[in-house]
N, C-alpha and C positions, 0 to 999 in steps of 0.2 A: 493545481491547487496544492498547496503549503496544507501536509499534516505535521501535530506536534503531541509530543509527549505519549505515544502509544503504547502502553502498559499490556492489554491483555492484545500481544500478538496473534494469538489462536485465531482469537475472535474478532482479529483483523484479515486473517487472509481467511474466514468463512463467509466474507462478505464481499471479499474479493475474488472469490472463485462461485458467488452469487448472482455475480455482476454479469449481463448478458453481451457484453462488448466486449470492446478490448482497455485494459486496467497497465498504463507502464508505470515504473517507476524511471524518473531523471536524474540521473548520476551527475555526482558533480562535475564531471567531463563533459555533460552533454549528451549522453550515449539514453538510449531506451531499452527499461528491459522490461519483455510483457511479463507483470507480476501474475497471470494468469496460468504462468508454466511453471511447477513444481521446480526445477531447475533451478530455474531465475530467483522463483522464492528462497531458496537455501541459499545459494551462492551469494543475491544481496544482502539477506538476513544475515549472513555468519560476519560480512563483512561491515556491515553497519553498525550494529550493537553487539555489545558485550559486556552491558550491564542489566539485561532483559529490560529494557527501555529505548526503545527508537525517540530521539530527540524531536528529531524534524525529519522530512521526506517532503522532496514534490513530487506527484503522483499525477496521472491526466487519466480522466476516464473521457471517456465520445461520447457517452450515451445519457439523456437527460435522468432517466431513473437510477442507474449505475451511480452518479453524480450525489443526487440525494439520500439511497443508499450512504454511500461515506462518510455524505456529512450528515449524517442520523445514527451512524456508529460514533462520529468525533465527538457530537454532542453528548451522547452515555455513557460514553466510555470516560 
């Protein structure tokens, strides 16, 4: 799934470290990094934005509630 325009990061990765599966992000190369791993989270994060606004992301969660979850964040947020 295509997210856009993600403002309050926080309260992005608390929903992603809510998520009972596994949560990647897809790099423009193709590569998968489990956003699940504190790591991953920095190292994407520093390297994505740099205006505290994530533009776009594709992101794959497995799991049907994980799923919903996200898209119940994209809608409030």
């Amino acid at each position: 799934m295509k997210v856009q325009n993600i403002k309050n990061i926080d309260k992005f990765f608390q929903v992603v470290d809510s998520c009972s599966g596994k949560v990647e992000l897809v790099t423009g190369e193709g590569d998968r990094l489990n956003l699940k791993s504190k790591l991953s989270q920095y190292v994407s994060m520093a390297n994505i934005f740099s205006s505290g606004v994530i533009p776009e992301l594709e992101i794959i969660a497995y799991e049907p509630e994980d799923i919903n979850k996200l898209m119940n964040f994209m809608m409030e947020d």
